[in-house]
Structures are given as C-alpha cells and as structure tokens.
C-alpha positions in Angstrom: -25.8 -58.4 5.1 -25.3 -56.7 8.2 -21.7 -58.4 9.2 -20.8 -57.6 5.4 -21.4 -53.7 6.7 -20.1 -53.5 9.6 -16.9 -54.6 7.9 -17.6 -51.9 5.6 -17.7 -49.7 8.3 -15.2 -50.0 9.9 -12.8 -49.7 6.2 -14.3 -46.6 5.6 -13.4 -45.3 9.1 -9.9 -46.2 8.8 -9.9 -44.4 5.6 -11.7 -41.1 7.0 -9.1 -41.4 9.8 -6.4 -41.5 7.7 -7.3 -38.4 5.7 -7.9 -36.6 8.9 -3.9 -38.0 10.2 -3.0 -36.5 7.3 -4.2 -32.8 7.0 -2.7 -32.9 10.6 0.8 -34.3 10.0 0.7 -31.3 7.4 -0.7 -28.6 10.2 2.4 -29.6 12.5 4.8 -29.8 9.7 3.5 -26.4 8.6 3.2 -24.7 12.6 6.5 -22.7 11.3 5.5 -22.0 8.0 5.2 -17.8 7.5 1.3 -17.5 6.0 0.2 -20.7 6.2 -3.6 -21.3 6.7 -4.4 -24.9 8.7 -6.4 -27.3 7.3 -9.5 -29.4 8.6 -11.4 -32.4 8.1 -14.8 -33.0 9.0 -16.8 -36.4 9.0 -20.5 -36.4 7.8 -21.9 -40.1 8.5 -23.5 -42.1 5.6 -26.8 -43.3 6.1 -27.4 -46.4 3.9 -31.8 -46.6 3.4 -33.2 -49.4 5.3 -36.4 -51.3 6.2 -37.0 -50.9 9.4 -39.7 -53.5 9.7 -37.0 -56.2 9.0 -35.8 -56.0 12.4 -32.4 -55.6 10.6 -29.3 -52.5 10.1 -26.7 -52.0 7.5 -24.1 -50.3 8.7 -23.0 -47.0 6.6 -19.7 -46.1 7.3 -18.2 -42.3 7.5 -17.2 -39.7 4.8 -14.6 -37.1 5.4 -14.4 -34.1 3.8 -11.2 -31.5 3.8 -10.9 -27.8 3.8 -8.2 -25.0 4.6 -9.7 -22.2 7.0 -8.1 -19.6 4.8 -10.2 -16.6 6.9 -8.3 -17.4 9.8 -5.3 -14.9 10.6 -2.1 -16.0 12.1 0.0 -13.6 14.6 2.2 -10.9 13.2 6.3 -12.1 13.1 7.9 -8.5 13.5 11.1 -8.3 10.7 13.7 -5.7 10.3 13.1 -5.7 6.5 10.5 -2.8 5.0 9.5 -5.1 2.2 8.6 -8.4 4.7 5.1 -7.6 4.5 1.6 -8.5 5.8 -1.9 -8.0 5.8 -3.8 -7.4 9.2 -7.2 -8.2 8.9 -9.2 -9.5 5.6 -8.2 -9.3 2.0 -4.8 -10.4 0.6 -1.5 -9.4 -1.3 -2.1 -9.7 -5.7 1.0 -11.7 -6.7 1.8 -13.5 -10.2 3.7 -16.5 -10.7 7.3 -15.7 -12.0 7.2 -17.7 -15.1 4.2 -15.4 -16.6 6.4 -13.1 -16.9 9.0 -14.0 -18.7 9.6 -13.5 -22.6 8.5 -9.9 -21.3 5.0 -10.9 -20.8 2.6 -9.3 -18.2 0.7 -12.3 -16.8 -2.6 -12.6 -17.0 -3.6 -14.7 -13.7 -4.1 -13.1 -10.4 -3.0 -14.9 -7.0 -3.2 -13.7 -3.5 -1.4 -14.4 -0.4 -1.7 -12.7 3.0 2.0 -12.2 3.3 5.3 -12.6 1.8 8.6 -11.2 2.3 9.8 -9.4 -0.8 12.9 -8.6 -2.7 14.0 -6.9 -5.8 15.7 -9.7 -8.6 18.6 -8.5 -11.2 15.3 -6.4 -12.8 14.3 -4.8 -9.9 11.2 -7.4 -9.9 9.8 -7.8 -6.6 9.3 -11.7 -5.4 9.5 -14.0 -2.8 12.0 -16.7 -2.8 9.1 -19.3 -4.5 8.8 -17.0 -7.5 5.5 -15.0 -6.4 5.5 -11.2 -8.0 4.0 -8.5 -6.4 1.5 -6.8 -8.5 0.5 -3.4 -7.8 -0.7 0.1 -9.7 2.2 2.5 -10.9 1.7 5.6 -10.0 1.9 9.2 -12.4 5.1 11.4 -12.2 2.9 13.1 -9.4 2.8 10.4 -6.8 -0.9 10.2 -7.7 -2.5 6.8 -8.6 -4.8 6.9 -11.8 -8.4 5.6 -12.2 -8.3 1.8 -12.7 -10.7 -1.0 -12.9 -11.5 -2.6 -9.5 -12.8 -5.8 -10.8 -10.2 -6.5 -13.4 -6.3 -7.5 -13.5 -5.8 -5.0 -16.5 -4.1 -2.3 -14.2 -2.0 -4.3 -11.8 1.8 -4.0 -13.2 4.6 -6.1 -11.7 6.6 -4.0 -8.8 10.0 -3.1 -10.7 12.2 -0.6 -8.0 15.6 -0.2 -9.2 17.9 1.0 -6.3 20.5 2.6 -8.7 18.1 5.2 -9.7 18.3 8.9 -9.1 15.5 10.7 -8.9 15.1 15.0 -8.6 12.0 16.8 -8.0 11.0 19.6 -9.6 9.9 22.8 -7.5 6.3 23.6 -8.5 5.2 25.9 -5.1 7.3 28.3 -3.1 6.5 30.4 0.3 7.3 33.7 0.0 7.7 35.3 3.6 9.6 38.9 3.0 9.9 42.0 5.6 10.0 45.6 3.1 11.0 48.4 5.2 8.2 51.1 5.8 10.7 53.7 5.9 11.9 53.2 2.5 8.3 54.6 1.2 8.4 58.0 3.1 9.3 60.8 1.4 12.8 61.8 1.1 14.4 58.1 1.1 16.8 56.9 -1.6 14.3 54.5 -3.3 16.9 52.2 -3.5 15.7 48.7 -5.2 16.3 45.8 -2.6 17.2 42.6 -4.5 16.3 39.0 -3.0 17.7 35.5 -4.7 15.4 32.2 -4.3 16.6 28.8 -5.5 14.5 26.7 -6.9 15.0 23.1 -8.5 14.1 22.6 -12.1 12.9 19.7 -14.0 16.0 18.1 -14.3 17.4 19.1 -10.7 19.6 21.8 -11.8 19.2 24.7 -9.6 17.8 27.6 -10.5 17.0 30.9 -9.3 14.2 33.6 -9.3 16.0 36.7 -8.6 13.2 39.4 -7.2 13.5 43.1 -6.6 11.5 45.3 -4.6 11.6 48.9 -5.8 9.8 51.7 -3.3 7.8 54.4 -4.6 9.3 57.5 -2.9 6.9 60.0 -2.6 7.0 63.9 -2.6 5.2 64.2 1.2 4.2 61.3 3.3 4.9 57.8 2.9 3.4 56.3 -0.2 3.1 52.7 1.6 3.6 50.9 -2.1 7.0 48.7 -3.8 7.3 47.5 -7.4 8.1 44.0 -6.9 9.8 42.5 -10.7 10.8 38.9 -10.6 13.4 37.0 -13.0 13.7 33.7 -13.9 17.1 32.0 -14.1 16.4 29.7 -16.2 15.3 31.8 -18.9 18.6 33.8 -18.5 17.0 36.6 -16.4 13.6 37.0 -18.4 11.0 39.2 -17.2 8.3 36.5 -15.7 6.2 39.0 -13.2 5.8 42.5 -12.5 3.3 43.5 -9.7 2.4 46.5 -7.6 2.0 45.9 -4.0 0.0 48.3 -1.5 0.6 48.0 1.7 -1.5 49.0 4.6 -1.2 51.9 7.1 -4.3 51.2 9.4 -3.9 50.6 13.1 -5.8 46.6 12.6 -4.0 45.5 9.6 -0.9 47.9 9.8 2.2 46.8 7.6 0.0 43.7 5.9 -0.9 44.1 2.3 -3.7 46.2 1.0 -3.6 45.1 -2.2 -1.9 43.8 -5.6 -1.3 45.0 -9.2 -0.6 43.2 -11.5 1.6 44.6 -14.5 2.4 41.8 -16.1 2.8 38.0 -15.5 1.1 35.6 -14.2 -2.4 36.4 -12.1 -2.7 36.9 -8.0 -5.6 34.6 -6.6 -6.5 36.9 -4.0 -8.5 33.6 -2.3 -5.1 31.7 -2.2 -2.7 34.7 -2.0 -0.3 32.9 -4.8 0.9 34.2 -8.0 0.3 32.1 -10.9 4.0 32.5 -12.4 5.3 30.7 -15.3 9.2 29.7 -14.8 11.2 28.2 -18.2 10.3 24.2 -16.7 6.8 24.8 -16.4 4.0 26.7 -14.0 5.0 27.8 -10.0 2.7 28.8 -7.6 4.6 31.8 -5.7 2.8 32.7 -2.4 3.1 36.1 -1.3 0.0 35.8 1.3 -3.5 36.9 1.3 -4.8 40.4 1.6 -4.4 41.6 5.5 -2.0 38.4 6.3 0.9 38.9 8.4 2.5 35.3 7.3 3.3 36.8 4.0 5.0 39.6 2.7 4.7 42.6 5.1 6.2 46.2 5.7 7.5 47.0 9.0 9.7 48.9 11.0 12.8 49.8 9.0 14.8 46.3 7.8 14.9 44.0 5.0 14.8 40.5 6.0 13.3 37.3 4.6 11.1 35.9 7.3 10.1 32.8 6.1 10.9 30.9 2.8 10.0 27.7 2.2 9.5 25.9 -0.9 8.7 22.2 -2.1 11.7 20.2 -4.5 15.0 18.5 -4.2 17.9 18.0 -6.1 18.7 14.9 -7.5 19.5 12.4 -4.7 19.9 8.6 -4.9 17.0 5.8 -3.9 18.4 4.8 -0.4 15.4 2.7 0.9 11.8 1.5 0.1 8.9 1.2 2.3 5.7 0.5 1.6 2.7 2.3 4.5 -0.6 0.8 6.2 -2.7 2.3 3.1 -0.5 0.0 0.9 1.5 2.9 -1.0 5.4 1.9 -2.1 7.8 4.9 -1.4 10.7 5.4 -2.4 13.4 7.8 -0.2 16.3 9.3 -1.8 19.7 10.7 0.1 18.0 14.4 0.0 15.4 13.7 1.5 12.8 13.3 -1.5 10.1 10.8 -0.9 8.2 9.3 -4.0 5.3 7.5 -4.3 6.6 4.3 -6.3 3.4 2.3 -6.4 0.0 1.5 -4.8 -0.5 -2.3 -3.6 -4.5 -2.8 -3.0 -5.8 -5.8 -1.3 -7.8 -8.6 -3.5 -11.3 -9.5 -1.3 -13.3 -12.3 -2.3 -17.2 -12.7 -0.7 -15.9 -16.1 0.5 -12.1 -17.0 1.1 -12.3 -20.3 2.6 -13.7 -21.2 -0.9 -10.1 -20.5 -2.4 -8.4 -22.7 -4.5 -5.1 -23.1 -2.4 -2.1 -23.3 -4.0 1.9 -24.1 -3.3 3.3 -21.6 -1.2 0.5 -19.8 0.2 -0.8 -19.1 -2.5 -4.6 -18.9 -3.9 -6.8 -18.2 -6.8 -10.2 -17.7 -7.4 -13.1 -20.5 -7.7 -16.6 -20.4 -8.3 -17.2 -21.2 -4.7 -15.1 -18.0 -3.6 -17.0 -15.5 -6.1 -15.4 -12.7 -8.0 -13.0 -10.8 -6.8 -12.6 -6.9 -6.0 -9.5 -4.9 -5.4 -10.1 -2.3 -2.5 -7.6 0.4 -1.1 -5.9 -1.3 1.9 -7.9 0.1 5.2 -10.9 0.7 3.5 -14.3 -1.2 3.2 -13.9 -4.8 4.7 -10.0 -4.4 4.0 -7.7 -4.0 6.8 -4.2 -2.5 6.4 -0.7 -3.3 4.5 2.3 -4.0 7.9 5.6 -3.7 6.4 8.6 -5.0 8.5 6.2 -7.8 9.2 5.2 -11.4 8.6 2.2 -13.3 9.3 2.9 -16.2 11.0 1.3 -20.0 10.5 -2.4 -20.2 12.4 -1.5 -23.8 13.6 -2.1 -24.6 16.8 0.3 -27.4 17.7 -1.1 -28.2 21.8 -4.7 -28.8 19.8 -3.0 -30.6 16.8 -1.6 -33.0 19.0 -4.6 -33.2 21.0 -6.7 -34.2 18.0 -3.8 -36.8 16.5 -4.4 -38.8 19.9 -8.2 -38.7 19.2 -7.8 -39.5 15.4 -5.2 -43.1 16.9 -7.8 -43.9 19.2 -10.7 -44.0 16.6 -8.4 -45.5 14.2 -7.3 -48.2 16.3 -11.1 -48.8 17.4 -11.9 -48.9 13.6 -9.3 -51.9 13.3 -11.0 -53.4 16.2 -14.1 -53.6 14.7 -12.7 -55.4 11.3 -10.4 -57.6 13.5 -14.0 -58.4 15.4 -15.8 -58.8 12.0 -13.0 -61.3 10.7 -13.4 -63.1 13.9 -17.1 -63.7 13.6 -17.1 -64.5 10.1 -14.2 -67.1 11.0 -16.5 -68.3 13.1 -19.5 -68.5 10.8 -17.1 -70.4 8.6 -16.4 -73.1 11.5 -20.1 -73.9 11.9 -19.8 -75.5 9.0 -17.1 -78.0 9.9 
C-alpha cells in the first residue's frame, strides 16, 4: 500500500539520519583528537520493484552506510619531544597492543597508526599512554639493519631504549696525516728514530694506544728519501703489529709524497685505498697512511716533524643522553661523548587500500580483506612518505563543514518526521470515513 510506504519512508529516513548525527557528533567530539581520521556516511536510496502499469508507487525508503576516510592526512602539531612522532604522507606507524606482550611474549598481531607520541615504561618499552608498542627492527652492533621479511611481522621487535645505559665505540679506522723531515734522510744526519703516540678506543672503551716510530735510512752520499716506520699495539703490551718501508719521492710533480710501501711484516697496504690492514689485540683497524703520490697522507718535507692531520672514528664510554628517531625512520641514540648509535629502524606498514582498515580504539587499525596485505617499506621510499619526530598529526575534522552538515542532517530529519506526522494524519483520516 502506498500510504503503508510512505510511512516506511519516512522511518527509514529518520533512522539514516540518525546514523549520519551520529558519526558527526563523533567528528566534533574528535576535532582535538591527535590522529584521528573522520568519519562519513553516505545514503544509497532503496528502490522497492514495481508495476508501473498500475498507475501506482511504493515508496522505498533510504540506506546509510558508514566509513572512516583513513587516507586523509591531518596537519602536523609541532612538539618539543623527539619521540612525539608522525608520518607525512601514506603508510603508518607498526604498533602492538600492550597486553601481547606480557608474560614476556612478542605479540603476534600487527596494528598501525599514523602517529603517536611515545615514551619509554619501567622496561624501556616504548608506548603511548593507551598501551600501543612501537614495533620496529633492531639493529646489529654496527648500526646496520639486517635482511628481514617485508611481508611478515616475524622481524619487528618491540622498541626497548634504556636511558641508563652506557655505551663505548670501538675504534675500527684511523687517519694517519704525519710530516717526516727530508733532511733526516741525507747523508750525514743522526738517524735518530722519531716516535709518535695515537690513542685509540678499544672494545670495551679503554684507551689504548699504537705507539709508531719512524726510523730514517741515513745514507753514505745523498739523501736516501726512505723511513722504517714499526708500529706497537698497546693493548698487546707493545707487540710488534706492522713493520713497513716507506719510499718517498724526490721528483719536482710529486716531491715529498710517497713513492711507495714495503711491507715487512703486518698487515697488507691496499695501494687502491692507501690503508694498512693492521690487526690491534680487539680486532682488525684500518690505518690510512694515503695513497701513492697523495699529499693528504704521510709526506716528507722541509725539515720538521709534525702530525698534520689525525683523525680517527670511536669514543669512550659515554652515557645515552637523548633519543631521536630521523625522516628515514632510524632510532638513534646520543651519548655525553658525542657517540651516535643506530638503536632501531621503524618502517612504515602500506596497505593497497587504507580506507578498508578495520579501525580500532585509539587510532588504531588492522588489516581486512577489503584493505589487502600488508608490506613494510623503508620510510621515504616507494609510496611511503617520511617518519617527523617532535611532531604530531593532528585530527582531519573539519568543524565549520561538520556543523554545516549537522544543520542539513536536522532539517532532513525534521522533514522525515513531517512526512510520518503527515502519514498518521491521513490514515486518521481514512479511519474517520468510516464513522
């Protein structure tokens, strides 16, 4: 019956209305919510099949349908905390709920969010407030990150930083820039060896030393141009580690750079890199002395002995003063000497379809089969955009077109009562015709 419908109708309008009063009561109540993702409701109308010879139509009604625009990207909320931090662009944070993790387990589930402001718990655990864990990939004593599965959670560790920690860094390559004097070749001079001390750090940060001396060959006419250099390791209490002849040469082009090197014993010279290969008592150094005809390493000028330019890489031990984490997504750690670590990398989780996220409490979302599979890409690479620490992502409501569309949705709901207030009225009054 066609009145019957339109009653119909106008029920199922109130309801749609309803549903779409409510996903925007939450969009206000949300507008200052860090992360949050607005939702929507769209109406599709419902067609009821008819016979249109009858002359007559049965009203349908309307369906709603809801859905959070998770794509959409709020502003960046600057902070003045490194570990407040956001993602510019697509992909999202991997985070675990808190309570997989205890009894010592790993978690198995994978979440996301697009931003979250981080702290380290009584563990060193870092989570928000709401209990979300930042996942990420540890990385090797190196500050290199492994191969790991891209399509898997397998490799993704919780983020433990514990700011009591000491740290040292062991000295693995060392610049050797040294001035020999040319006079100390010619014939006639004392040959006197010339000693030179170089600290280095060892694997525990103790310091160490390689104690070099740089004997001349003293010729009987001329200058011979040529130093034995013998270098000691500390650490092995003064052991013999590399003994090398060095040439130096005369010509007016190349004058005072070296000619060429001798090894006598010790570790090899890579003429290509112009390091010696040594061997010190925590493991293998790479000693530059400079490449054949370089004037940036050792050299013989003039007539003074002076180090030029020694640099080397390694710190003491030093204490963990701050964490940041950079746009690439890597987790460094810098200590009170000026050591950096990398701590962890934290990729980005991309999905071929976000708004077909399952969303969960507090920002929150996991997979569906709607979404598709997900991948974890280095942040700023492929369709990813980049980690922002010191940064939040604020909510992507828009409150001047929320309360635009909460007038619209009154007026249709209040016309929607109108039209059952109109169908009572004319079934009243097919009820009266009776009487």
């Amino acid at each position: 019956m066609t009145i019957s419908s339109s009653l119909a109708a106008g029920v199922a309008g109130l309801n749609a209305n309803a549903t779409r009063l409510a996903t925007i009561s939450d969009n206000i109540a949300n507008s200052n919510t860090y992360g949050y993702k607005r939702a929507t409701t769209e109406f599709q109308s419902f067609v009821i099949s008819e016979n249109g010879s009858g002359g007559g139509y049965s009203a349908g009604g309307v369906q709603a349908s809801t859905s959070r625009v998770i794509d959409e990207h709020g502003p960046l909320v600057a902070t003045s905390h490194p570990l407040d931090i956001a993602v510019t662009g697509r992909g999202m944070l991997p985070v675990t709920p808190e309570t997989e993790l205890s009894g010592g387990a790993t978690g198995n589930s994978v979440m996301m969010t697009t931003t979250g402001s981080f702290r380290a718990d009584a563990n060193g655990v870092l989570k928000t407030e709401s209990g979300m864990v930042l996942l990420g990939w540890p990385a090797d004593a190196n500050g290199a990150i492994p191969t790991v599965p891209r399509d898997s959670r397998g490799a993704l560790e919780p983020v433990v930083i514990n700011f009591n920690q000491t740290s040292g860094d062991p000295t693995t390559m060392l610049n050797l820039g040294v001035n020999l004097p040319a006079t100390e070749t010619d014939a006639g001079a004392s040959g006197t060896a010339l000693p030179l001390s170089v600290e280095y750090f060892g694997n525990l940060g103790t310091s160490e030393s390689l104690d070099i001396t740089f004997t001349p060959t003293v010729p009987a006419t001329g200058m011979s141009n040529e130093w034995q250099m013998e270098i000691r390791d500390s650490a092995s209490g003064g052991t013999l580690i590399g003994d090398y002849t060095l040439t130096f040469d005369p010509s007016r082009p190349n004058g005072g750079t070296l000619q060429s090197v001798a090894v006598t014993s010790g570790g090899t010279y890579n003429a290509a890199t112009g390091a010696l290969d040594l061997t010190v008592a925590g493991g293998p150094m790479s000693v530059s002395i400079g490449r054949i005809g370089d004037p940036n390493g050792l050299t013989q000028l003039s007539d003074s002995f002076a180090p030029t330019a020694i640099t080397k890489n390694g710190s003491p031990v030093g204490n963990l003063t701050s964490v940041e984490i950079d746009s690439n997504g890597m987790l460094r750690a810098s200590y009170d000497t000026g050591f950096t670590r990398t701590l962890y990398q934290v990729p980005l989780v991309d999905v071929a379809n976000p708004n077909g996220l399952i969303a969960l409490g507090n920002q929150a979302y996991q997979v569906s089969p709607s979404s598709g599979s997900f991948f974890l890409w280095d942040a700023g690479d492929g369709p990813t955009g980049e980690v922002s620490g010191f940064a939040r992502e604020g909510s992507t409501t828009d409150v001047a077109g929320e309360l635009t569309s909460l007038i619209q949705t009154q007026r249709a709901y209040s016309s929607n009562a109108k039209v059952i207030q109109t169908v009572d009225e004319m079934l009243q009054e097919t009820t009266n015709i009776k009487r």
